[in-house]
gemmi code that builds the backbone of each chain (N, CA, C; Angstrom):
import gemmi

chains = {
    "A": [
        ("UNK", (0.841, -1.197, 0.000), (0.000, 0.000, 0.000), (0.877, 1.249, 0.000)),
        ("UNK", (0.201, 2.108, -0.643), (1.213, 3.652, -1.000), (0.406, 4.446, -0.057)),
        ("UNK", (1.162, 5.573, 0.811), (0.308, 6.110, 1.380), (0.655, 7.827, 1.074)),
        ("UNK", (-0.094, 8.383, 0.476), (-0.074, 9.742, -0.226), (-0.788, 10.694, 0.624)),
        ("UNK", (-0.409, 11.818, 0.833), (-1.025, 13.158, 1.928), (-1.908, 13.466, 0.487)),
        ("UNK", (-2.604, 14.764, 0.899), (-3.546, 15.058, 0.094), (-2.666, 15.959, -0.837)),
        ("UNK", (-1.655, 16.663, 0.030), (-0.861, 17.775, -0.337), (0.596, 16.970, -1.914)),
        ("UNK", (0.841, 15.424, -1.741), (1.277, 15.134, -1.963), (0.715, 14.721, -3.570)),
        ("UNK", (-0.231, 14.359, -3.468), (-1.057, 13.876, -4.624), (-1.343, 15.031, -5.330)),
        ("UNK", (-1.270, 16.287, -4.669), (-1.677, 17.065, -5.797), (-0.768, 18.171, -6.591)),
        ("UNK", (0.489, 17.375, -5.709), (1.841, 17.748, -6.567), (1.898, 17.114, -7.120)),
        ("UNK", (1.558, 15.763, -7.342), (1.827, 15.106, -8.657), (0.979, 15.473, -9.723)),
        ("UNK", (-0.345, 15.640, -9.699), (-0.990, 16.133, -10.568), (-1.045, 17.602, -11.056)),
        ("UNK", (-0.887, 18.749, -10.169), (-0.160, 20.014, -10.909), (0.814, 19.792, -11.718)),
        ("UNK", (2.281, 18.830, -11.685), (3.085, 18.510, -12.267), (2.524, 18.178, -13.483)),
        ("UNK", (1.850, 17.411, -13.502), (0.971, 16.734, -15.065), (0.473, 17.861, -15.894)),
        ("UNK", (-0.197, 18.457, -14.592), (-1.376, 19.298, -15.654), (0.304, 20.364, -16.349)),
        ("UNK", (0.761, 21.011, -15.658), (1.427, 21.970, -16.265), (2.695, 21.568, -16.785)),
        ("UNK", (2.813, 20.191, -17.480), (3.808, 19.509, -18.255), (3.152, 19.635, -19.438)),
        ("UNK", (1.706, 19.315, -19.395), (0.650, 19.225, -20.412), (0.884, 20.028, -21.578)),
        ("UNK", (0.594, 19.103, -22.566), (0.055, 18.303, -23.253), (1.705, 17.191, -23.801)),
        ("UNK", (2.868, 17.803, -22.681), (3.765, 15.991, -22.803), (3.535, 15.678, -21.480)),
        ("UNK", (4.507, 14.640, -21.188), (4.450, 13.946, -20.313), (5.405, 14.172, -19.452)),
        ("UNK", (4.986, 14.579, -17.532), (5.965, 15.237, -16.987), (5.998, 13.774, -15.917)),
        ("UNK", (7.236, 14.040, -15.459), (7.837, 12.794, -14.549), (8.767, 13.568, -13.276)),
        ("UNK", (9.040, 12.685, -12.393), (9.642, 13.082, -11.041), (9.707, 11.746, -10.274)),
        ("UNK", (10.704, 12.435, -8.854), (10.921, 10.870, -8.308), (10.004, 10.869, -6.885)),
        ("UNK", (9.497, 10.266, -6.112), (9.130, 10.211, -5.249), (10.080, 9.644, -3.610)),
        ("UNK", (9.993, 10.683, -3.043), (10.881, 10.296, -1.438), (10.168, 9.288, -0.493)),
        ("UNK", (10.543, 8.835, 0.308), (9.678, 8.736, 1.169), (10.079, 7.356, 2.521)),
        ("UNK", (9.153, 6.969, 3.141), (9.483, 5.644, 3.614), (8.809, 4.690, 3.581)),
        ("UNK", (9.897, 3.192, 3.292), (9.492, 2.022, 2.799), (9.543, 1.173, 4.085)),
        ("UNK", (8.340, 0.550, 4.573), (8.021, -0.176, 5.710), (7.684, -1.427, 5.333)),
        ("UNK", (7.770, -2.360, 6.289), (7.192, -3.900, 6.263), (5.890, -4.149, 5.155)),
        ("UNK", (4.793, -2.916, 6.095), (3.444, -2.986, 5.913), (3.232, -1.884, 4.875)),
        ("UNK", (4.054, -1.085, 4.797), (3.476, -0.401, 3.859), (4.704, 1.110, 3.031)),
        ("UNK", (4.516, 2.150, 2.182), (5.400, 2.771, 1.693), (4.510, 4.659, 2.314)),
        ("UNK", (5.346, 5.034, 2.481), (5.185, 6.617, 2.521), (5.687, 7.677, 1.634)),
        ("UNK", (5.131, 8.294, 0.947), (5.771, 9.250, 0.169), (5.558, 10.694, 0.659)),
        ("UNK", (6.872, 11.114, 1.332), (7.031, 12.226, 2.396), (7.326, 13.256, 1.169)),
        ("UNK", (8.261, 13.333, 0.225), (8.316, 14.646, -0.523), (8.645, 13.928, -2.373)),
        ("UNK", (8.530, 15.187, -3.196), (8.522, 14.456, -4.524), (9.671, 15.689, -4.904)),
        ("UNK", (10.726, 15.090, -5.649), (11.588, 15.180, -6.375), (11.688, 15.744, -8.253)),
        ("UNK", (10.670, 16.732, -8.185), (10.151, 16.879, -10.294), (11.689, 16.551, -10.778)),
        ("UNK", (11.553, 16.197, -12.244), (12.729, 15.992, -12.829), (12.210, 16.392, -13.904)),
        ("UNK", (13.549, 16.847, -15.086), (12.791, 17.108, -16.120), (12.689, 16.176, -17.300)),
        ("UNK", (11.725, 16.163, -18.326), (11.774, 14.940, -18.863), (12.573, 14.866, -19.963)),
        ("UNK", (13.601, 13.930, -20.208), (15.041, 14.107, -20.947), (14.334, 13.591, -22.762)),
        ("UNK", (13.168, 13.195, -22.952), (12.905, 12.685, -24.390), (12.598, 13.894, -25.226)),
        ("UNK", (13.269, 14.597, -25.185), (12.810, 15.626, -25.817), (12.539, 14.905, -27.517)),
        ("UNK", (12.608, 14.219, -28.052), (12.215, 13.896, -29.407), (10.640, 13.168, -29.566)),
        ("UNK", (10.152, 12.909, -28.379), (8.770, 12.627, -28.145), (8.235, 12.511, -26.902)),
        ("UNK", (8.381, 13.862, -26.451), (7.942, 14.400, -25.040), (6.029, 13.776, -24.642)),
        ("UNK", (5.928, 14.189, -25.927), (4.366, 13.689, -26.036), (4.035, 12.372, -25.146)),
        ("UNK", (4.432, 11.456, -25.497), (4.238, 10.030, -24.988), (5.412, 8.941, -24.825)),
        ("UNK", (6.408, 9.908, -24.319), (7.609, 8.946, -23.619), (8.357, 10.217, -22.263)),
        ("UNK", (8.943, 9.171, -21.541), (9.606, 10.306, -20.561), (11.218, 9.068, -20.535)),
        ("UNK", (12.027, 9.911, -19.918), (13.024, 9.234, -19.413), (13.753, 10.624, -18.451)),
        ("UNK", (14.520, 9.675, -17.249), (15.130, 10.015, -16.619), (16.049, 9.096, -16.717)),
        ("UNK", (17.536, 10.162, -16.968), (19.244, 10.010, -16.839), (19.304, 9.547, -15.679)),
        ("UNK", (20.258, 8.314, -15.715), (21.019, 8.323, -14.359), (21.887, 9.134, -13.449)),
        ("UNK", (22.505, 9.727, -14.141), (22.760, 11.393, -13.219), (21.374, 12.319, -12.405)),
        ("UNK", (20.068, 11.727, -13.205), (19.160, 12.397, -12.371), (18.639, 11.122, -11.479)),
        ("UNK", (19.144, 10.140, -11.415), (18.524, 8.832, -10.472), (19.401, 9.666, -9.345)),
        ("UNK", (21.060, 9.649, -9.893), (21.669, 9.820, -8.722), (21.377, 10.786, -7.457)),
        ("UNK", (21.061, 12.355, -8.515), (20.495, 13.521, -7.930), (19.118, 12.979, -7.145)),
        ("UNK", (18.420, 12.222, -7.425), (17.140, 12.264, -6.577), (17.179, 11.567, -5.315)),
        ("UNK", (18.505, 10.462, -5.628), (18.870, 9.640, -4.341), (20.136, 10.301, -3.225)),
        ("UNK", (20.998, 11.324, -4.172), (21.246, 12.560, -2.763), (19.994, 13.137, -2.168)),
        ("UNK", (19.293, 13.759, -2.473), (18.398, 14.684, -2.318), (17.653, 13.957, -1.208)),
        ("UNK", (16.963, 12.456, -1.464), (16.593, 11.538, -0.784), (17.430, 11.373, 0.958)),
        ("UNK", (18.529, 11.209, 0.654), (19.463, 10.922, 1.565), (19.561, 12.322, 2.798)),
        ("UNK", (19.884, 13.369, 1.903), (19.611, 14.248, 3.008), (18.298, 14.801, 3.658)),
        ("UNK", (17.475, 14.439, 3.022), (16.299, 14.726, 3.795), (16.234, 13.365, 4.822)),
        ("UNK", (17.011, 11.990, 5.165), (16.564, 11.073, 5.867), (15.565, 10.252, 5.118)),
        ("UNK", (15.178, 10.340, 3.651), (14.404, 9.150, 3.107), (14.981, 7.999, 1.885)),
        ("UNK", (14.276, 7.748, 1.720), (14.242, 6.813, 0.570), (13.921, 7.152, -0.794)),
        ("UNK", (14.687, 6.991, -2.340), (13.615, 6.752, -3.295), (13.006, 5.581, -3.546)),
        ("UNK", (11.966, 5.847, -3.107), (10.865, 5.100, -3.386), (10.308, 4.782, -4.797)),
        ("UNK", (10.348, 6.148, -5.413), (9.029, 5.418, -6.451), (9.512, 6.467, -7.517)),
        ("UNK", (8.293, 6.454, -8.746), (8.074, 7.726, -9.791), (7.174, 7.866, -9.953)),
        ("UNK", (6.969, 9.242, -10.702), (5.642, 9.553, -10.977), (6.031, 10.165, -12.269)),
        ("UNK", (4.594, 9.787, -13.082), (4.215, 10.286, -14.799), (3.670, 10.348, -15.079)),
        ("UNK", (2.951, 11.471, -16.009), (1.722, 11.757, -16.561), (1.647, 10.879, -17.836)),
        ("UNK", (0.382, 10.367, -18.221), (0.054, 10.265, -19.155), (-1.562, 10.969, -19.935)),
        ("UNK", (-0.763, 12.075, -20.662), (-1.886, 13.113, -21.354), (-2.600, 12.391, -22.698)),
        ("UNK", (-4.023, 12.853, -22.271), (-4.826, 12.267, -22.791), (-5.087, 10.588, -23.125)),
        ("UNK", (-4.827, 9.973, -21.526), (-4.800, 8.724, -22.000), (-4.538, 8.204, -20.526)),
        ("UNK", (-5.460, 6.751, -20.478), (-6.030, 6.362, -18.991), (-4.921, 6.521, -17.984)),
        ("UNK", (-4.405, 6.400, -16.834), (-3.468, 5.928, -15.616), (-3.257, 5.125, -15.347)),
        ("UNK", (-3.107, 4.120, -16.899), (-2.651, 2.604, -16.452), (-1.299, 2.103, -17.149)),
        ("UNK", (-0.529, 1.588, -16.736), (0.582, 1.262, -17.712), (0.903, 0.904, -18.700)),
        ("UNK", (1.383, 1.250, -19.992), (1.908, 0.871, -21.118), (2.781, -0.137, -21.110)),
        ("UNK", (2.361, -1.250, -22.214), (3.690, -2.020, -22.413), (4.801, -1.726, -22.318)),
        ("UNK", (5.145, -0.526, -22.840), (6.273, 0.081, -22.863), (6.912, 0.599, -21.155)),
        ("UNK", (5.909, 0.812, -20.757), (6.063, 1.653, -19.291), (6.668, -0.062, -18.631)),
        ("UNK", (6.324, -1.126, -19.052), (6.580, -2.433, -18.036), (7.702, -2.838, -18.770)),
        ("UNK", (8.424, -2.723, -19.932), (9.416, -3.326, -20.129), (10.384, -2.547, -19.744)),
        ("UNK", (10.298, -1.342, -19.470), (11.658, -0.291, -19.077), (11.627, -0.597, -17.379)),
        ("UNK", (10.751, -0.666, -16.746), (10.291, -0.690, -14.974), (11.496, -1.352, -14.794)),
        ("UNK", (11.839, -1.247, -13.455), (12.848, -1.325, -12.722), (11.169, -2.258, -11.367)),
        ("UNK", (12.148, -3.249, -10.373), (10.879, -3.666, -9.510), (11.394, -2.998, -8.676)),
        ("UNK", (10.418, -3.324, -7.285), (10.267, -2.836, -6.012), (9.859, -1.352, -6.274)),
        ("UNK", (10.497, -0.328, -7.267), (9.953, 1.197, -6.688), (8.392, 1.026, -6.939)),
        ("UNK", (8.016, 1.911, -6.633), (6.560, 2.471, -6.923), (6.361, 3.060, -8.555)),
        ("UNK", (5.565, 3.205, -9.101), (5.517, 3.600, -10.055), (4.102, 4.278, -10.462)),
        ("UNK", (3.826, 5.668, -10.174), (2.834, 6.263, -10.235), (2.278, 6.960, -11.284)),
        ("UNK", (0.953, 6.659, -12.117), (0.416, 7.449, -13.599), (-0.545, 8.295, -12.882)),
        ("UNK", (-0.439, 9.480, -13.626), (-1.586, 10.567, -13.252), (-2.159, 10.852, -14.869)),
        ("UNK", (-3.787, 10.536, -14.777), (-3.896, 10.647, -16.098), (-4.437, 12.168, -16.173)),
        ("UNK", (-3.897, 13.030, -17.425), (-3.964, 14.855, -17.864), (-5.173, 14.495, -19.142)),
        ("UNK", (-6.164, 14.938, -19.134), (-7.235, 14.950, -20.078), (-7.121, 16.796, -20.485)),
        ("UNK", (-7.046, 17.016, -21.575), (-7.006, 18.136, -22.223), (-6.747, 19.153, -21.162)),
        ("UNK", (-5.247, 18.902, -20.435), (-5.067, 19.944, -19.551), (-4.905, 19.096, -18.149)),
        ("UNK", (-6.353, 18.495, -18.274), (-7.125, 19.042, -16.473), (-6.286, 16.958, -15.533)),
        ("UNK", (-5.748, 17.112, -14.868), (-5.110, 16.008, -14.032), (-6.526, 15.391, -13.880)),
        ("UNK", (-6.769, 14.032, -13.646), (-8.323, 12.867, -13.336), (-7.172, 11.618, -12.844)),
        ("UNK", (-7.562, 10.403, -12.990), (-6.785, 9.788, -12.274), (-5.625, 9.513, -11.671)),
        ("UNK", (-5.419, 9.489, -10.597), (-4.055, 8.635, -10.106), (-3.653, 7.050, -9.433)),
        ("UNK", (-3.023, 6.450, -10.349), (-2.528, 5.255, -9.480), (-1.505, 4.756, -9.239)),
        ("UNK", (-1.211, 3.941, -8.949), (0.007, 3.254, -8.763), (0.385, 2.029, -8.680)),
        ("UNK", (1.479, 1.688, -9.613), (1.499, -0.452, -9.920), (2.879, -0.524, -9.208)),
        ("UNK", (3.030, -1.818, -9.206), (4.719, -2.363, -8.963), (5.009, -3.605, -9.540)),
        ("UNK", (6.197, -3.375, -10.577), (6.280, -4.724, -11.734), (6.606, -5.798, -10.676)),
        ("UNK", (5.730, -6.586, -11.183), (5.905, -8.293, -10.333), (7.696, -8.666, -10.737)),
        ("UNK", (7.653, -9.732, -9.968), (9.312, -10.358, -9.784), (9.807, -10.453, -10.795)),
        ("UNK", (8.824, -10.930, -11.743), (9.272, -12.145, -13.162), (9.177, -11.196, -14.140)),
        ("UNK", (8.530, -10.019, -14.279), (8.744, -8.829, -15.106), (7.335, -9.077, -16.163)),
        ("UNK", (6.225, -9.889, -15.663), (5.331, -10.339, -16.466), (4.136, -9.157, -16.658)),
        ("UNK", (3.627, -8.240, -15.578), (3.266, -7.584, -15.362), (3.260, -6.686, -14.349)),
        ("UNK", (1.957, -5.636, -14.614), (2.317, -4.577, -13.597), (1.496, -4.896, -12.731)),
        ("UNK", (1.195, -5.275, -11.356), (0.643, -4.840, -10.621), (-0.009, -3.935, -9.860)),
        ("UNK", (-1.292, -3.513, -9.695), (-1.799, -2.332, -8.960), (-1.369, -2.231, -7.572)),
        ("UNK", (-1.368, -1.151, -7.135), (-0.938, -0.979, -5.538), (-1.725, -0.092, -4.983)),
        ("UNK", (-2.595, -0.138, -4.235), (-3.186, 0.436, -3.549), (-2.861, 1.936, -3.018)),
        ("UNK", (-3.721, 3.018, -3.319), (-3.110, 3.835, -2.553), (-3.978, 4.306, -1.479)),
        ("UNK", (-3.455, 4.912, -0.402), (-4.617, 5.187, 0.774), (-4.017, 6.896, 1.014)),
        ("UNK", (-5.105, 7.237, 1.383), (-4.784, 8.709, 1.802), (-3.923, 9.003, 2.840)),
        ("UNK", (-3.333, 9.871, 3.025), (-1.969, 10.260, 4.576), (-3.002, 11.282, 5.099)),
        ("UNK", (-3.541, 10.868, 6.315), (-4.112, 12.184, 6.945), (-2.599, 12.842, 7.797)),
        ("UNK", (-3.008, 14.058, 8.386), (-2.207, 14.898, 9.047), (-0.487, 14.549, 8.345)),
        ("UNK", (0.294, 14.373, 7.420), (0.899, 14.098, 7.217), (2.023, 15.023, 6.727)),
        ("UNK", (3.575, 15.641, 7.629), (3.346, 16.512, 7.820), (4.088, 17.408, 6.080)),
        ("UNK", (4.402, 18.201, 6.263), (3.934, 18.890, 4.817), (5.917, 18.252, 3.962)),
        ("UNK", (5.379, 17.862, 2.854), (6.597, 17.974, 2.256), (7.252, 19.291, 1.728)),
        ("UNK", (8.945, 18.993, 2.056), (9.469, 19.603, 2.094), (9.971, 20.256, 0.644)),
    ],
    "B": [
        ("UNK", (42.367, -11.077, -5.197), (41.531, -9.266, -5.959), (40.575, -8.943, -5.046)),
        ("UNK", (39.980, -8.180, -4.670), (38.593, -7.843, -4.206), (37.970, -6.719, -5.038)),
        ("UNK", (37.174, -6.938, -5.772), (36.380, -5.214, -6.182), (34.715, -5.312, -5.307)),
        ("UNK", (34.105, -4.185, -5.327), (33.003, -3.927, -5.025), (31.902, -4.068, -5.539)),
        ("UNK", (30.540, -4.522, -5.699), (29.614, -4.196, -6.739), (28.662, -3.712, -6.027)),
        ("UNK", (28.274, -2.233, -6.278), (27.247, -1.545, -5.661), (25.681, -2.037, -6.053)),
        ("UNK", (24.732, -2.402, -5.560), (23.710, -2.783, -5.759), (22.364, -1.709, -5.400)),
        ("UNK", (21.819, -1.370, -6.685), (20.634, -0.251, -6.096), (19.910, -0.813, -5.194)),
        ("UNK", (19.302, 0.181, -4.824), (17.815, -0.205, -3.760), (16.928, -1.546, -3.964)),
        ("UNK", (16.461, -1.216, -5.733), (15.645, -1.616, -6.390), (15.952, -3.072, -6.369)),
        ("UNK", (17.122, -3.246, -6.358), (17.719, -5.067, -6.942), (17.771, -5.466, -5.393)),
        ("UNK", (17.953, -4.763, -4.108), (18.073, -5.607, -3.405), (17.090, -6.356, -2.620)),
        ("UNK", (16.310, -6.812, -2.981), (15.294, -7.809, -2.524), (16.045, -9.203, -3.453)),
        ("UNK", (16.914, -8.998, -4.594), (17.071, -10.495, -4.663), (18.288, -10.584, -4.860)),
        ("UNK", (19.321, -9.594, -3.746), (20.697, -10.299, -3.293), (20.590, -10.505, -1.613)),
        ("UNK", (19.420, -10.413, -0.758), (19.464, -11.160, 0.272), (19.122, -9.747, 1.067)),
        ("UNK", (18.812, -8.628, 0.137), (18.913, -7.125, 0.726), (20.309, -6.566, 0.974)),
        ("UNK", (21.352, -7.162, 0.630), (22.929, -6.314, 0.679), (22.913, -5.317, -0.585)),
        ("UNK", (23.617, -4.396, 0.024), (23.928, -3.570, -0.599), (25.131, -3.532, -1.414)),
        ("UNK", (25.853, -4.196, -1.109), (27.086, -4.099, -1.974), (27.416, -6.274, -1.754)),
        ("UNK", (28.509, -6.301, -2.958), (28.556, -7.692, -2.408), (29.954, -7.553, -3.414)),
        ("UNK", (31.062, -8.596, -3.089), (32.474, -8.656, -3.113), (32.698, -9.531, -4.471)),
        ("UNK", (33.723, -9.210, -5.239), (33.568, -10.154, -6.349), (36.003, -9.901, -6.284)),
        ("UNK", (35.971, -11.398, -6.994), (37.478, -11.369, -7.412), (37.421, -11.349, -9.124)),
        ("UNK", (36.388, -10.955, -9.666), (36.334, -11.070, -11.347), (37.186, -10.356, -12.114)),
        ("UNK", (37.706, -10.196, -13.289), (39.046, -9.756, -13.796), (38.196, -8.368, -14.696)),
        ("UNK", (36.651, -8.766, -15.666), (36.357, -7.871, -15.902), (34.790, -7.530, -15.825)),
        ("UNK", (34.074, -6.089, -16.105), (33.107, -5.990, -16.070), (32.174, -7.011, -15.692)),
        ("UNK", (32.092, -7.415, -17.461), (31.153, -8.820, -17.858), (31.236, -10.360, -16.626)),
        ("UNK", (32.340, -10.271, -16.326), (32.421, -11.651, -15.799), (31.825, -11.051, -14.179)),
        ("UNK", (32.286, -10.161, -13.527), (31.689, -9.428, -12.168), (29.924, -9.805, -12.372)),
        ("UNK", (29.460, -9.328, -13.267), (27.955, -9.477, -13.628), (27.738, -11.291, -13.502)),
        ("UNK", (28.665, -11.203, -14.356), (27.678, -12.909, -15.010), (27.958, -14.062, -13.393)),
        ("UNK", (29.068, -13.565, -12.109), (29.008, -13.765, -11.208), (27.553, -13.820, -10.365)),
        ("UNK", (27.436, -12.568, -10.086), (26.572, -11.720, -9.829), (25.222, -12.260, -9.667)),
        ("UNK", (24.731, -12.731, -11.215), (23.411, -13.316, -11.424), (23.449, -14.775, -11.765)),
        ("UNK", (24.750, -15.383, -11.589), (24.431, -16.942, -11.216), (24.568, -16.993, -9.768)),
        ("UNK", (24.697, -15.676, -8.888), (24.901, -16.268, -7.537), (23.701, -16.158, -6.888)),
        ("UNK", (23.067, -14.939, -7.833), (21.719, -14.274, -7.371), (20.488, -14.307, -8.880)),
        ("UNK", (20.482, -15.581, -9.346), (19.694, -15.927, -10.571), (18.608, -15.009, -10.756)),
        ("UNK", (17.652, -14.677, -9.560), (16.525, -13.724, -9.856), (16.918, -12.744, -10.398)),
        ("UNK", (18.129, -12.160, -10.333), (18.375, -10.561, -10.832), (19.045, -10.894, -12.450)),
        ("UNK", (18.547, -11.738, -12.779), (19.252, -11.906, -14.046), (18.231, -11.597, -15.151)),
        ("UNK", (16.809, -11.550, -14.929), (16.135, -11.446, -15.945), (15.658, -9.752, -15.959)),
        ("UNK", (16.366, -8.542, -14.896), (16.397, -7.479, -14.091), (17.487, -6.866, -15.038)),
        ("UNK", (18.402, -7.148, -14.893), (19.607, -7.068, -15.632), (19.782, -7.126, -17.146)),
        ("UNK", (19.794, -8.414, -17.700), (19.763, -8.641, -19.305), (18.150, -9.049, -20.099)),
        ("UNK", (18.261, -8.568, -21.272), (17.682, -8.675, -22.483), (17.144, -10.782, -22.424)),
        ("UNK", (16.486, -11.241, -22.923), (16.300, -12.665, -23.232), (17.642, -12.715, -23.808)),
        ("UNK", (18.237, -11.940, -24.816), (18.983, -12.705, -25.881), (20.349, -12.034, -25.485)),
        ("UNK", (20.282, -11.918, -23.671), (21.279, -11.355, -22.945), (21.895, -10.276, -23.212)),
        ("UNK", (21.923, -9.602, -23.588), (22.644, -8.283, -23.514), (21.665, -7.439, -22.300)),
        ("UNK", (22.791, -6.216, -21.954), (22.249, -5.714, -20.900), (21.478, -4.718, -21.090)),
        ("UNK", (20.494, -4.672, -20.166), (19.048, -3.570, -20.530), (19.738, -2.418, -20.473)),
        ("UNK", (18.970, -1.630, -21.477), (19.235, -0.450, -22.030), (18.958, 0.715, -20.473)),
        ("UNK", (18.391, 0.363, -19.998), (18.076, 1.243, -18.611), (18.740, 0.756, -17.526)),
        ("UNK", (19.999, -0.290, -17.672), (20.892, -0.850, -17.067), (21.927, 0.086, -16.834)),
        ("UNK", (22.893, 1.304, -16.294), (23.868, 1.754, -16.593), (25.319, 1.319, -15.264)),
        ("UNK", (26.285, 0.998, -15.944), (27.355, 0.010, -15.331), (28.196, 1.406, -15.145)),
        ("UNK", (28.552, 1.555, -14.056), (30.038, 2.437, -14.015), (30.844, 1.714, -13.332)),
        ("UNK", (32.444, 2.195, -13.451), (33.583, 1.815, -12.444), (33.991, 2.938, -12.106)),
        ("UNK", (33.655, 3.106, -11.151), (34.970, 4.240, -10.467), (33.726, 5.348, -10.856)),
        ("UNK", (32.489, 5.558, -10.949), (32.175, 6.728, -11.658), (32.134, 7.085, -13.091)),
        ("UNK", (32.858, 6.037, -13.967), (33.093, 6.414, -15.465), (32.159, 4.924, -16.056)),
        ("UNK", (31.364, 5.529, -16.901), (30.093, 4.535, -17.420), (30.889, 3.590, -18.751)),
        ("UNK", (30.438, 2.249, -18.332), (31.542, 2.010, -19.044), (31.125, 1.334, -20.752)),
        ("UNK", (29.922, 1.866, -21.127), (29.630, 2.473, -22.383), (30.977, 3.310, -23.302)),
        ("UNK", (31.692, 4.185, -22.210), (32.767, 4.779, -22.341), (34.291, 4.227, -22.702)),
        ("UNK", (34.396, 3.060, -21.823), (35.390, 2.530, -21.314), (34.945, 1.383, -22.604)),
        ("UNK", (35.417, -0.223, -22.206), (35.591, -1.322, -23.086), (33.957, -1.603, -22.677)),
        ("UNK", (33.443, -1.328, -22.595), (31.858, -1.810, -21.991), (32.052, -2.980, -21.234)),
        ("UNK", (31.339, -4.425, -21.681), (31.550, -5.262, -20.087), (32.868, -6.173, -20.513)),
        ("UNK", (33.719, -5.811, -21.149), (34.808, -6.259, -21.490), (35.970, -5.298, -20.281)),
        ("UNK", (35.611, -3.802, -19.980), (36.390, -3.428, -19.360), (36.931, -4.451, -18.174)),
        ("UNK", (38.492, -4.023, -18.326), (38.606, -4.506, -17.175), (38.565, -3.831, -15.611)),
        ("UNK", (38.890, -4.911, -14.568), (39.026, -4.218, -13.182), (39.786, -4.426, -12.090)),
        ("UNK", (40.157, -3.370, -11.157), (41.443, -4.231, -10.511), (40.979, -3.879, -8.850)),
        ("UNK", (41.805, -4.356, -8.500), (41.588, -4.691, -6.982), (41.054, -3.338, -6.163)),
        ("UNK", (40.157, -2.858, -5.701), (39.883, -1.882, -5.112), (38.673, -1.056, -5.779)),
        ("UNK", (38.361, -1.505, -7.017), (37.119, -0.750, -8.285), (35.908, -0.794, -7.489)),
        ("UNK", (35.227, 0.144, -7.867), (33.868, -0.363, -7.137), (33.319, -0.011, -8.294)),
        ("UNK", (32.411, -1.124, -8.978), (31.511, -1.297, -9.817), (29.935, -1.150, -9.089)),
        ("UNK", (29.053, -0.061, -9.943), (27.678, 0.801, -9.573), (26.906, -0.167, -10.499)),
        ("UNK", (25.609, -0.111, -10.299), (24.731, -0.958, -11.072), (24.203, 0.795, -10.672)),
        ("UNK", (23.447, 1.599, -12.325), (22.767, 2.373, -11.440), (21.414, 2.520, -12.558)),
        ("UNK", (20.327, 2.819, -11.966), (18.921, 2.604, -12.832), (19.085, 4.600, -13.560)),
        ("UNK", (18.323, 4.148, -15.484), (18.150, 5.435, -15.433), (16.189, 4.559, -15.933)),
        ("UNK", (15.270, 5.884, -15.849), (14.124, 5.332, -16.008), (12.960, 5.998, -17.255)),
        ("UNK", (12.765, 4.955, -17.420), (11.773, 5.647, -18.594), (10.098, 5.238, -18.718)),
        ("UNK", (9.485, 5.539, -19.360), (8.132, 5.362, -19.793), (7.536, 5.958, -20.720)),
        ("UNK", (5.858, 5.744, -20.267), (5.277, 6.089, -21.271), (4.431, 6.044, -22.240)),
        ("UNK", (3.194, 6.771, -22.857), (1.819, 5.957, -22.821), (2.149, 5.226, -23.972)),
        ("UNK", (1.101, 4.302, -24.569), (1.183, 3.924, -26.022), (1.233, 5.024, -26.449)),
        ("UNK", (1.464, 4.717, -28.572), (1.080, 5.824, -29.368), (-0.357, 5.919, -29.235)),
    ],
}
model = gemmi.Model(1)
for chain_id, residues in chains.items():
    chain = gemmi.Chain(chain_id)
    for i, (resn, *xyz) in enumerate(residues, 1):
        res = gemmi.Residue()
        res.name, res.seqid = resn, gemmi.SeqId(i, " ")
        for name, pos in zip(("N", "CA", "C"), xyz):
            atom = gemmi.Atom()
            atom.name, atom.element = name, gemmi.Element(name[0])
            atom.pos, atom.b_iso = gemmi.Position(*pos), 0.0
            res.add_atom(atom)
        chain.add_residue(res)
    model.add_chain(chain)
structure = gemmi.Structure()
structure.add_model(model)
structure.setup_entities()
């Protein structure tokens, strides 16, 4: 289970909407527990495909590295990512499961002509067969990312 | 010999959760192909079916990617610390 503040979720989706009409991406901080994952602050990155921003993103490993300092001094984890996909549902692309990396989180916010509508979040199974959904639950009082 | 192999976050659920783990291998390629016969799950994580290494795979030694260097032919010597480090991509259909 992912557990998202209200404040948190709707940085991911401002991110979307005002990437819009490509596709904006970032890393997610946070902490990874037995029972469950926290995403305390989000990390925007910018999206390096510039030859089809539209419907691909990538992040450099120089920006993995940057998000896992950044991570470190705040005391968290990278956890996860987050990506819009404009004009088109919040569920993963083939494409989105053969590039996945497992264990992080991996979060779609779907941008409909502009406006952010769904958010979810999968985690590629062991065997790389598919994506799995992951639950997300709301963070009450959770305190503000940094 | 001893070199290092740094292991992301992401892979360590199937080296036992270590973070780093010790290899005497002479180069790149052979450090790896160690690696994932010792730790088989991370092998289909790592390479392509028709084995070569995933494109969102990036190998450094010392900091220098070794795309640069001999790729997994580079060699390595006693003290290297070899990075496994993720870059990430996606993305909707057309």
């Amino acid at each position: 289970m992912l557990l998202l503040s209200e404040e948190i979720g709707r940085g991911i989706r401002e991110h979307g909407a005002r990437g819009y009409p490509n596709e904006a991406c970032g890393a997610m901080l946070g902490v990874d527990r037995e029972e469950n994952r926290e995403v305390r602050a989000l990390f925007p990155l910018i999206n390096r495909r510039d030859d089809s921003p539209r419907n691909r993103f990538s992040v450099t490993a120089e920006d993995v590295r940057g998000a896992e300092r950044a991570a470190a001094q705040q005391g968290l984890e990278l956890i996860g990512w987050y990506h819009s996909h404009p004009d088109h549902p919040a569920r993963p692309s083939d494409f989105d499961r053969d590039q996945a990396w497992p264990w992080y989180s991996y979060v779609i916010v779907s941008v409909a002509a502009g406006e952010p509508r769904d958010l979810t979040s999968w985690r590629l199974a062991d065997d790389r067969s598919q994506f799995l959904p992951e639950e997300i639950a709301a963070r009450a009082g959770a305190p503000p990312a940094k | 010999m001893a070199i290092k192999l740094e292991i992301p976050t992401a892979l360590r659920p199937f080296t036992g959760k270590q973070a780093s783990v010790e290899s005497d291998a002479a180069t790149v390629g052979e450090a790896l192909r160690r690696l994932t016969a010792t730790y088989a799950d991370l092998h289909k994580h790592l390479y392509t079916d028709d084995g070569r290494i995933r494109s969102f795979v990036n190998i450094y030694v010392n900091d220098e990617d070794i795309r640069y260097l001999e790729k997994e032919n580079t060699p390595i010597k006693d003290g290297d610390t070899i990075s496994i480090v993720p870059s990430i991509a996606g993305g909707r259909r057309r």
